[in-house]
DRENROMAR-217318 format. One record per atom (N, C-alpha, C, O, CB): residue in one letter; x, y, z. Coordinates in steps of 0.1 Angstrom, whole numbers, plus 5000, padded with zeros to 4 digits. Atoms other than C-alpha are relative to their C-alpha. Glycine has a CB too. Layout:
AXYZ/...
***
This chain:
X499450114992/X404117493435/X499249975012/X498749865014/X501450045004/X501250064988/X402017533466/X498949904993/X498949794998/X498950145008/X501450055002/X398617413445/X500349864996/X499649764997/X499250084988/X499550125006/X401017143430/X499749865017/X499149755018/X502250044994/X500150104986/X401116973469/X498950025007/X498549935015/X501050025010/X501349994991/X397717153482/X498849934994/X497749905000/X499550155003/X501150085008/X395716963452/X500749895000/X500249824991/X499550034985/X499650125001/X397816673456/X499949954979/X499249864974/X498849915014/X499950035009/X398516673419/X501249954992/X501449954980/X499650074997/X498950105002/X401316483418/X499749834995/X500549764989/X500849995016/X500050125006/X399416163411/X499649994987/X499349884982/X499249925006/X500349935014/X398616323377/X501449924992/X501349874981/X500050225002/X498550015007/X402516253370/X500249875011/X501149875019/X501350175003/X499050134991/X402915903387/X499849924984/X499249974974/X499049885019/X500150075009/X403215643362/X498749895000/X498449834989/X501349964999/X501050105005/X400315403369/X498750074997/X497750014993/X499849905011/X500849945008/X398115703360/X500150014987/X499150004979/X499850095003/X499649975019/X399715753326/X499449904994/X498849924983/X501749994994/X500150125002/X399115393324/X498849995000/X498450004988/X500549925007/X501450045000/X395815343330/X499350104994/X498150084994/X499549995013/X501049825006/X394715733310/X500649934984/X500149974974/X501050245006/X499749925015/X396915613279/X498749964990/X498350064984/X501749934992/X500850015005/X394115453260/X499250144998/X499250194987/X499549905006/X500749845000/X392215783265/X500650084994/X500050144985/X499850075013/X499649945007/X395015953255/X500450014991/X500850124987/X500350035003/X499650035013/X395915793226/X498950054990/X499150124980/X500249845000/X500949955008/X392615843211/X499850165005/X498650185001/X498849925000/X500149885000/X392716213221/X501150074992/X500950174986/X499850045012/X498949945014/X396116283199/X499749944988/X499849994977/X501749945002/X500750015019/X394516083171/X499150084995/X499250104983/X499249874995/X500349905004/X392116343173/X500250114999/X499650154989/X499750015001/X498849884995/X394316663183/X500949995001/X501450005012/X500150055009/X498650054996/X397316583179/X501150124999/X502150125004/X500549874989/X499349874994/X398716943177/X499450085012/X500150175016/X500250104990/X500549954985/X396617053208/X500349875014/X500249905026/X497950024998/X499550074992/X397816733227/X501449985002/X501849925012/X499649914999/X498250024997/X401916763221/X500150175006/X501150215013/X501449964981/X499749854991/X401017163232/X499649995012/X500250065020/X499350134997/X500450014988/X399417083259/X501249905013/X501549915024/X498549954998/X498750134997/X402016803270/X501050075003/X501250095015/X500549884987/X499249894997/X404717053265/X499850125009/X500850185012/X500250054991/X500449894994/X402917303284/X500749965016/X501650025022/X498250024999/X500350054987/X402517083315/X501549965001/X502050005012/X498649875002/X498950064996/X406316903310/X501050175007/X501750165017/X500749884985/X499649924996/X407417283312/X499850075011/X500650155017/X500150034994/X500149934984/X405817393342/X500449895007/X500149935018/X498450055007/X500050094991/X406617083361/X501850014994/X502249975005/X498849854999/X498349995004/X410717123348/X500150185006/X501050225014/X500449974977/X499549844997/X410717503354/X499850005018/X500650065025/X498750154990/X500549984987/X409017473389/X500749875006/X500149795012/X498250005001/X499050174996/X411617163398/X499049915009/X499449885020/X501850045013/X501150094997/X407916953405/X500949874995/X501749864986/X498550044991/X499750115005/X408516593405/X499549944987/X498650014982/X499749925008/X500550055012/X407716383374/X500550004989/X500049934981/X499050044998/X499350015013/X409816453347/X500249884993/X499849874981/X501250055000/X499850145007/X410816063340/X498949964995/X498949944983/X500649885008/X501350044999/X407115973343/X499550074987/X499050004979/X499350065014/X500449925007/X406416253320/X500849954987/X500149944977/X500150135006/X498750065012/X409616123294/X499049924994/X498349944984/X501549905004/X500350115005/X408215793295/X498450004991/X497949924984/X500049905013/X501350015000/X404815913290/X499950074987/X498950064981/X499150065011/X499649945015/X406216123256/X500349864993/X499549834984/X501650115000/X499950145010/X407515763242/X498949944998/X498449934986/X500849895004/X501250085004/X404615573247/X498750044990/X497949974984/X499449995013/X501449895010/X401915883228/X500350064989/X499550114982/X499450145006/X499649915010/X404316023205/X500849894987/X500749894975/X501150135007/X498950055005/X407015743197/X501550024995/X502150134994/X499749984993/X498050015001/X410615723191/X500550134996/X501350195002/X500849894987/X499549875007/X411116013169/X499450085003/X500150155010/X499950024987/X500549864991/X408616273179/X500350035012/X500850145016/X498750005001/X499749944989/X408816213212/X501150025008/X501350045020/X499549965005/X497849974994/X412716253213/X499850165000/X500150245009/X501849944985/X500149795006/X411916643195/X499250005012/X499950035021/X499150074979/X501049934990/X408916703219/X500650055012/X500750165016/X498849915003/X499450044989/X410716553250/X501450145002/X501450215012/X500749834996/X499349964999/X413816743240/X500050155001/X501050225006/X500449944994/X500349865004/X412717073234/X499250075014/X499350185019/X499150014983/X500749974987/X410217043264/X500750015014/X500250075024/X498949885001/X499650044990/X412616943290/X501350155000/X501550245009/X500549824997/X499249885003/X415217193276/X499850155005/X500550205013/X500050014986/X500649885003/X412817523272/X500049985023/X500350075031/X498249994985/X501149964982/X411417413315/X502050035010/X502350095020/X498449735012/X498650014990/X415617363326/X500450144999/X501150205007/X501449884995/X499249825002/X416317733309/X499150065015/X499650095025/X499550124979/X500949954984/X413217853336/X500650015009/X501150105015/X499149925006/X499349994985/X414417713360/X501750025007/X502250005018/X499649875003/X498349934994/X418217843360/X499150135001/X499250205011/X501850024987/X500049804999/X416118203350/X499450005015/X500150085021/X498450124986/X500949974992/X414018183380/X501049965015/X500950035025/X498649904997/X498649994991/X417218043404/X500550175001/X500350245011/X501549904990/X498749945007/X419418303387/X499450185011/X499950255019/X499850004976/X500949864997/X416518613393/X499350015011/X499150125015/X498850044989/X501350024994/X414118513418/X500449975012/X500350045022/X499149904995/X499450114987/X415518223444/X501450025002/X502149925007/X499849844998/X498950004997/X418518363445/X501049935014/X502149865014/X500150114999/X499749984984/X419118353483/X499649845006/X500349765013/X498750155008/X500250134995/X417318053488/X500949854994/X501249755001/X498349984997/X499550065004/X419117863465/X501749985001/X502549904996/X499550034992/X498450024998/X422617953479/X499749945013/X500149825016/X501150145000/X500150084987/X421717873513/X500349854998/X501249785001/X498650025006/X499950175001/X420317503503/X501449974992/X502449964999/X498749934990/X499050075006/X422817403478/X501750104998/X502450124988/X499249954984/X498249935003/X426317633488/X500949944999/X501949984993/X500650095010/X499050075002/X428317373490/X500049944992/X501149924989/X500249945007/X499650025011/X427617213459/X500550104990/X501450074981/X499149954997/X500049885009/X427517563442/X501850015002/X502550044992/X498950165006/X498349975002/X431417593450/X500749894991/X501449894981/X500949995016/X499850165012/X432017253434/X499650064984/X500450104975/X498349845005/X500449935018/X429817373400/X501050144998/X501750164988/X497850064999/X499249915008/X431517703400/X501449974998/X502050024988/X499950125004/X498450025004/X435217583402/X499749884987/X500749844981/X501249935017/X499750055009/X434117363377/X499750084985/X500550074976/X499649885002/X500149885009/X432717623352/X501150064996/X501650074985/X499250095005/X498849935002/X435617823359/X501449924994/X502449974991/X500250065015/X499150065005/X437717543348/X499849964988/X500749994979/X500449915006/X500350065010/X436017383324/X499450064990/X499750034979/X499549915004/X500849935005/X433217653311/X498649924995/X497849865004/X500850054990/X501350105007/X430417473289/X500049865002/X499049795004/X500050014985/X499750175002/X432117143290/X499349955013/X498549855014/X501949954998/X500450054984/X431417093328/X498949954998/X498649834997/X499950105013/X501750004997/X427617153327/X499949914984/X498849944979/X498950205000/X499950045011/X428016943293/X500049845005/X499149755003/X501350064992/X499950134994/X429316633313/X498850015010/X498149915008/X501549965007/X501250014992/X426516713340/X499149914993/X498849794995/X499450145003/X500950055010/X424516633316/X499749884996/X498549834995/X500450034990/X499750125005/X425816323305/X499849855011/X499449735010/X501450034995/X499750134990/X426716143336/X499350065013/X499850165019/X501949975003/X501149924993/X423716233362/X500549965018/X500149885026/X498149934995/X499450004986/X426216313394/X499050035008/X498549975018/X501250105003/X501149894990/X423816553407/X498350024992/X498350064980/X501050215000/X501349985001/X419816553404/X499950104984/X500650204981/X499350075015/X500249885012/X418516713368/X499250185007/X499450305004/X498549924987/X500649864998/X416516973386/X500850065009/X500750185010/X498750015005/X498949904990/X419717063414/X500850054988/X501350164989/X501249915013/X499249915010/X421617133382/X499250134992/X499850224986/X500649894989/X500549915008/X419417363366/X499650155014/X499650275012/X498349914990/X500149934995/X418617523400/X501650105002/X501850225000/X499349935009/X498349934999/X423217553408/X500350084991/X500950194992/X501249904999/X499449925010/X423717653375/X499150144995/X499250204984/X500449904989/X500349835003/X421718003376/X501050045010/X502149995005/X498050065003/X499449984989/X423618103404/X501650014993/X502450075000/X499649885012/X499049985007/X426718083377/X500250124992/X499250204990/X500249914994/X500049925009/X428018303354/X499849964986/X500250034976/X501050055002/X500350085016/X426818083323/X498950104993/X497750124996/X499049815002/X501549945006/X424818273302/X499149884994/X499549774989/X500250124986/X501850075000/X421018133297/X500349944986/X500149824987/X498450134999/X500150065012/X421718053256/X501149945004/X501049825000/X499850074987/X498950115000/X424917903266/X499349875005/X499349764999/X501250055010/X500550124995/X422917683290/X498949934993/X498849814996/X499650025011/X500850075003/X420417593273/X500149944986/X499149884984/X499050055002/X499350075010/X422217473238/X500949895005/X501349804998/X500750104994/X498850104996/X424617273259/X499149905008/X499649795008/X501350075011/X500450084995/X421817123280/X499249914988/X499049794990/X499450045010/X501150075008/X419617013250/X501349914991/X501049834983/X498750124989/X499550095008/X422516853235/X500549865008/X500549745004/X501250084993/X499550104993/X423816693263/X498849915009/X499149835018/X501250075009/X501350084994/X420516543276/X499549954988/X498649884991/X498950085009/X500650095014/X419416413240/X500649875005/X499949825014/X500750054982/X500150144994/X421116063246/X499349925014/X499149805016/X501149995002/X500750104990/X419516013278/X498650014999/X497949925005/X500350025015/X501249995000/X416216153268/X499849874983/X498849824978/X499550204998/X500850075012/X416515933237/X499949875011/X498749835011/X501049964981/X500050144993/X417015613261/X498450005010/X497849905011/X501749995012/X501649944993/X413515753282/X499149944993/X498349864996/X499650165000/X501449945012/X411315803252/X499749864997/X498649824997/X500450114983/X500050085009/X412515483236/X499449865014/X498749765011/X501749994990/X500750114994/X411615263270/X499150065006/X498950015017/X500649905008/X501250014998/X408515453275/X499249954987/X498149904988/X499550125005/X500950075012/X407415353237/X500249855002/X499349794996/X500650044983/X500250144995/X408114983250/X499250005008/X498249935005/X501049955006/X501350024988/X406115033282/X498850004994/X498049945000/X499950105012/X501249965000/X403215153263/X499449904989/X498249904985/X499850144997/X500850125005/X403214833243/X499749865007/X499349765002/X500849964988/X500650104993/X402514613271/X499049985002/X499050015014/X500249985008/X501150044994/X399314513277/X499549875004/X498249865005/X499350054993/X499850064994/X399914193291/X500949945009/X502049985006/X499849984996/X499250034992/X401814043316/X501549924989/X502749954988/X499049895012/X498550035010/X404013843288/X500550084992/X501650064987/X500049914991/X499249885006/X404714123272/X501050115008/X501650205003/X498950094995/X498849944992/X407014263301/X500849964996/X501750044994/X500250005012/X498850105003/X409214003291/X500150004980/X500249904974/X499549795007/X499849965011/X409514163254/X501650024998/X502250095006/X499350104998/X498949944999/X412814183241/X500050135004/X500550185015/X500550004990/X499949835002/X412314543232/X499850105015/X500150225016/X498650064989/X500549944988/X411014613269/X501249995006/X501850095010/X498849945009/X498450004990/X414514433287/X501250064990/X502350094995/X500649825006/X498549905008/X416914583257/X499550195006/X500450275006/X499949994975/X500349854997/X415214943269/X500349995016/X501450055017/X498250074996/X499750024989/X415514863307/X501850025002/X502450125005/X499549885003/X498450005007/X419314743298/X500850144999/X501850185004/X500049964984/X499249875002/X419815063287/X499850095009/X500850155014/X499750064988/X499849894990/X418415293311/X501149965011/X501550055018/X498550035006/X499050044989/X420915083335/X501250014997/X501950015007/X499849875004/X499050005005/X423815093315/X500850134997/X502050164997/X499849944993/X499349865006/X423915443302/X500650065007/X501650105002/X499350094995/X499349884997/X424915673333/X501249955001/X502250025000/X499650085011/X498550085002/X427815383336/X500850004989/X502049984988/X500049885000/X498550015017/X429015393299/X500550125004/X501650145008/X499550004977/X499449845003/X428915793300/X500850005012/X501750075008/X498850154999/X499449984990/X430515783332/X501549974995/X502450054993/X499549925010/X498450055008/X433615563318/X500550074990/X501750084990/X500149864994/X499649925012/X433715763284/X500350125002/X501050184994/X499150014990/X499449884999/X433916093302/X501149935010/X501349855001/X499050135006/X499550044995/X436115943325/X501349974993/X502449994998/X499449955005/X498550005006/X438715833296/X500050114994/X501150164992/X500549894991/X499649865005/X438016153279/X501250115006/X502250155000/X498750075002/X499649964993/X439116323308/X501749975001/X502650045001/X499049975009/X498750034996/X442116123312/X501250004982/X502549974982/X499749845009/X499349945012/X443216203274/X500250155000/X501250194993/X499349964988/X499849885000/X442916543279/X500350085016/X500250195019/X498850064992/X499249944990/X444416573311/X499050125010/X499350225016/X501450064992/X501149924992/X441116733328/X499849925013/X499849795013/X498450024990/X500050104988/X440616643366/X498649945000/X497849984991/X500350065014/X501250055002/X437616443372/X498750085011/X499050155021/X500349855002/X501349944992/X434316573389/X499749965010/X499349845011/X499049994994/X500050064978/X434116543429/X498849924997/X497949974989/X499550145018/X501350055000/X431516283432/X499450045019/X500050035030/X500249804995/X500550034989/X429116313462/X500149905009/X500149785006/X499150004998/X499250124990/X430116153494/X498949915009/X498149995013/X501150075013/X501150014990/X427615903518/X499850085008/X498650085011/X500049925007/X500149934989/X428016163543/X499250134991/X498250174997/X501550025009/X500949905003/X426516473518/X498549944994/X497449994994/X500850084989/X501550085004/X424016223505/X499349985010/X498149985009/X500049874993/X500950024986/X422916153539/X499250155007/X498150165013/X501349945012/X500649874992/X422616543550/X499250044990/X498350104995/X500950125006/X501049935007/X420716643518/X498749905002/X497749975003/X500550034983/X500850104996/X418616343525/X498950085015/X497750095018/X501249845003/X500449974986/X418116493560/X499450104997/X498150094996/X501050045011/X500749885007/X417516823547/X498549994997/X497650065001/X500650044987/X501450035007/X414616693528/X499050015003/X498150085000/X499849924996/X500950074990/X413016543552/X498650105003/X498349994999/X500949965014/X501249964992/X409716743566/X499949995015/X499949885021/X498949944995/X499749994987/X409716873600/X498449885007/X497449845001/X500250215004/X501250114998/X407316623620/X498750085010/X497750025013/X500849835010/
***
């Protein structure tokens, strides 16, 4: 993590690098194309296990090299395998540090575990209350076992990783300015805008057929102090 901010290798994982490398990297999976989805996987799992920025960047950058179908499996399996990490490494490692920062959400996630069990971290999943990498960090800190979590996350993050994949394989067919204005580019946009709102309403009447309460949402005032938190002392 240090080398990640002391090499400043974060622009590695911005998107107008992906952008400007994919040519390069297109013809390097036409030639390697099982040494470039391992390597891909390598890097999406240390940057998911080590809660590094870049994961979307990294999604989009699976649709655009792999396409729709592969890079849903690659995506899914990559994103899955770095979120188990990073509960083990919460769970074993950062214990201490991880209750400190996030205790007050952690009472939230465990009364909902304890109510709900799988299903909770199931809707996490679905409807993105809380950050992908604060959930993988809260939920070591539970009593979930590891294959529990990580069967429940790869199922319940497939729909939003398919909606990723499918408008980074749009993005990576632009190569002009009129081509932003592709259907296929604003039906994939569409969607990334729409989805945590449908799943939101569908767990939401779920919820209210089965008489389950609904999930505290974060208030301006906790979004403001984790915001604060964040921040870098000056």
């Amino acid at each position: 993590m240090g080398a990640f901010f002391l090499f400043d290798l974060g622009e590695y994982l911005s998107l107008e690098y992906i952008k400007d490398s994919q040519q390069r990297f297109q013809a390097l999976y036409a030639e390697k194309a099982a040494t470039v989805i391992a390597v891909y996987m390598l890097v999406y799992i240390l940057a998911t296990s080590l809660s590094l920025p870049g994961a979307a960047v990294l999604t989009l950058a699976g649709g655009a090299l792999f396409g729709l179908l592969l890079g849903t499996v690659v995506v899914s399996f990559a994103s899955t395998i770095g979120a188990t990490l990073a509960c083990f490494v919460s769970r074993f490692v950062l214990q201490d540090w991880v209750q400190r920062r996030f205790g007050q959400r952690l009472a939230t996630v465990n009364q909902g575990v304890e109510r709900e069990g799988s299903f909770y971290l199931f809707t996490l999943r679905l409807v993105p209350i809380f950050p992908f990498w604060m959930i993988n960090l809260v939920m070591g800190l539970t009593r979930m076992k590891l294959r529990t979590f990580f069967w429940v996350s790869q199922v319940g993050m497939l729909p939003g990783t398919l909606v990723y994949v499918n408008a980074g394989r749009e993005l990576g067919r632009v190569d002009s300015l009129g081509g932003i204005l592709s259907p296929g580019l604003i039906v994939s946009f569409v969607l990334l805008g729409i989805f945590p709102l449908a799943m939101k309403k569908m767990m939401a009447w779920y919820r209210s057929r089965k008489d389950i309460p609904a999930i505290p949402q974060e208030t301006p005032d906790e979004r403001s102090g984790a915001k604060a938190k964040n921040m870098p002392e000056q």
